[in-house]
Backbone as CSV, one residue per row, in Angstrom:
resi,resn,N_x,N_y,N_z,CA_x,CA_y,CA_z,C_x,C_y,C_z
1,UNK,-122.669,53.096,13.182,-123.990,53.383,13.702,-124.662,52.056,14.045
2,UNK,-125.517,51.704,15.318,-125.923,50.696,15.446,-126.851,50.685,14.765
3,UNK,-127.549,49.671,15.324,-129.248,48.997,14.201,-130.215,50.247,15.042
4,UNK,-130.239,50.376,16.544,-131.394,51.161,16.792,-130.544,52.680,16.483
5,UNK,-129.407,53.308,16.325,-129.934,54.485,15.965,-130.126,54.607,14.899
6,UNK,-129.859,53.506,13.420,-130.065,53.392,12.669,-131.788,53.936,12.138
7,UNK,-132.383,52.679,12.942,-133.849,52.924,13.417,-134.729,54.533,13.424
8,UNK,-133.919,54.835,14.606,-134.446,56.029,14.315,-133.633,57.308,14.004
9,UNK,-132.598,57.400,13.343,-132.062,58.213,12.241,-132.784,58.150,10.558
10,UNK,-132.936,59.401,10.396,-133.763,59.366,8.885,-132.255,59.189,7.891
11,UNK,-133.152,58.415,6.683,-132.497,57.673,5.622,-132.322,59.185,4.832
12,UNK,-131.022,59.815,4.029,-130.946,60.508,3.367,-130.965,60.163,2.228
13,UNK,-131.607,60.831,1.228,-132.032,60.500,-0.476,-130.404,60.649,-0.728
14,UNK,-129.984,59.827,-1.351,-128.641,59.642,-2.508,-129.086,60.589,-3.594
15,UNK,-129.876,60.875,-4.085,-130.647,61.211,-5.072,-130.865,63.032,-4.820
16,UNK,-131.149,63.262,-4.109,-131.514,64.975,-4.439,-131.176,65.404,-2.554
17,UNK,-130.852,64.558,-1.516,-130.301,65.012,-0.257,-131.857,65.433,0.505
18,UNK,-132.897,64.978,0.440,-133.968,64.795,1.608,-133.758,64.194,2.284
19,UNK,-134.355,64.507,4.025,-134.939,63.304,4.520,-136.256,62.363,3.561
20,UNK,-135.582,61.179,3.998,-136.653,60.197,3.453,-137.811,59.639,4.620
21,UNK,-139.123,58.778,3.634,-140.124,58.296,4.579,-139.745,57.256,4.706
22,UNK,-139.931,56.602,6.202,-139.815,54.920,5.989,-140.704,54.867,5.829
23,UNK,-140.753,53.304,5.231,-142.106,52.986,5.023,-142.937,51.561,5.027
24,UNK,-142.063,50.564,5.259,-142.085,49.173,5.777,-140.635,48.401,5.947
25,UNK,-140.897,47.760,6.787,-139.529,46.392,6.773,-140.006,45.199,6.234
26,UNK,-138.843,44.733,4.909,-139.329,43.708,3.783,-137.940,42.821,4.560
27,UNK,-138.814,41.253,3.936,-137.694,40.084,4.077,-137.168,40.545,2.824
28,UNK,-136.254,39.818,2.567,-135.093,39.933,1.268,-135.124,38.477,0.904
29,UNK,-135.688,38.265,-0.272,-136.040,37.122,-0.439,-134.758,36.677,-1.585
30,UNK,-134.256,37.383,-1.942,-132.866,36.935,-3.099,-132.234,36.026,-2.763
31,UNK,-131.860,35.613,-1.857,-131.044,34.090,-1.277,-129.260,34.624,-1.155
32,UNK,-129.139,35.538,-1.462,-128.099,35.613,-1.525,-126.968,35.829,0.020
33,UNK,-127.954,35.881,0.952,-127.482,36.230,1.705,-128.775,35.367,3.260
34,UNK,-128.348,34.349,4.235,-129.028,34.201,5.132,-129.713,34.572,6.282
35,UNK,-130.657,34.839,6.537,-131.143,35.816,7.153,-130.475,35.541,8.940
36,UNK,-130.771,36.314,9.847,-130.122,36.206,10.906,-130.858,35.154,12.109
37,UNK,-132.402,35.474,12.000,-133.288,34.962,12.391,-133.662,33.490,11.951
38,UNK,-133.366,32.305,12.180,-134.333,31.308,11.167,-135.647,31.806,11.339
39,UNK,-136.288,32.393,11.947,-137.805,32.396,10.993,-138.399,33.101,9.886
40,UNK,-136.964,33.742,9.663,-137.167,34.140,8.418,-136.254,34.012,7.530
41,UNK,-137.006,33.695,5.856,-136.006,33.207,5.033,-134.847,34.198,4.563
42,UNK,-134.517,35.236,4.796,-133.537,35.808,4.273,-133.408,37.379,5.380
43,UNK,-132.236,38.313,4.766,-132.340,39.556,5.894,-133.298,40.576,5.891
44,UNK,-133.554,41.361,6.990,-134.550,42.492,6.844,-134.379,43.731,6.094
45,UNK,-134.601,44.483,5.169,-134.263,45.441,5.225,-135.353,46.952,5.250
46,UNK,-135.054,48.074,5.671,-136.346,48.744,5.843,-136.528,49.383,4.052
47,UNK,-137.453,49.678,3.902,-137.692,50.342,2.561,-138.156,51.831,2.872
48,UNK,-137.525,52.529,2.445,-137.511,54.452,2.424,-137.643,55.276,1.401
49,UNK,-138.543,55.972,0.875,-139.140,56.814,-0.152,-138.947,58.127,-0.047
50,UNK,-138.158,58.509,-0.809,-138.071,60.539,-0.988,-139.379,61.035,-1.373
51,UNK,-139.501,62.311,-0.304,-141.148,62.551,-0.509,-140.280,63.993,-1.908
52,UNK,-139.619,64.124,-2.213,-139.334,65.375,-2.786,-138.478,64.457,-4.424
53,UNK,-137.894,63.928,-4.405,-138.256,63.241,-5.826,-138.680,61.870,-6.066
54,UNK,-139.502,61.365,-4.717,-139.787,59.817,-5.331,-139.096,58.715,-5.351
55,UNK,-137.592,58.764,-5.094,-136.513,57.338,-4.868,-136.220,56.704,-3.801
56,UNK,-136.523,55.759,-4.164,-136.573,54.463,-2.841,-135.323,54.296,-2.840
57,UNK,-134.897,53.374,-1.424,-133.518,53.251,-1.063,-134.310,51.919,0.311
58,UNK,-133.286,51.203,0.030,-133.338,50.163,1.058,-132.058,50.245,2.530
59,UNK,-132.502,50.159,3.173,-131.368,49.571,4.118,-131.805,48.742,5.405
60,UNK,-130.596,47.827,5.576,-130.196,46.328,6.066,-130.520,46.779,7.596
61,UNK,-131.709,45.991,8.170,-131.770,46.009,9.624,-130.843,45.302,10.013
């Protein structure tokens, strides 16, 4: 799957099988990994919340 249908394909809960909310794109500040962009210090990833039990799940723009 690329990055844009990624984009706009909904994140499924691991957790109980909802669609999830997105809900911002965070830098990843752990170092463990260099971000793609230099202007930013590390990679993007979006952050996604189950409106039906509450579990966040990240994934890598």
């Amino acid at each position: 799957m690329t990055n844009t249908a990624q984009a706009t394909a909904p994140m499924i809960c691991e957790k109980c099988g909802a669609a999830m909310n997105r809900h911002a794109t965070k830098i990843d500040y752990s170092g463990e990994e260099p971000g793609e962009d230099p202007a930013f210090d590390g990679p993007l990833n979006e952050v996604h919340t189950c409106p039906n039990c509450r579990h966040t799940q990240l994934r890598r723009v």
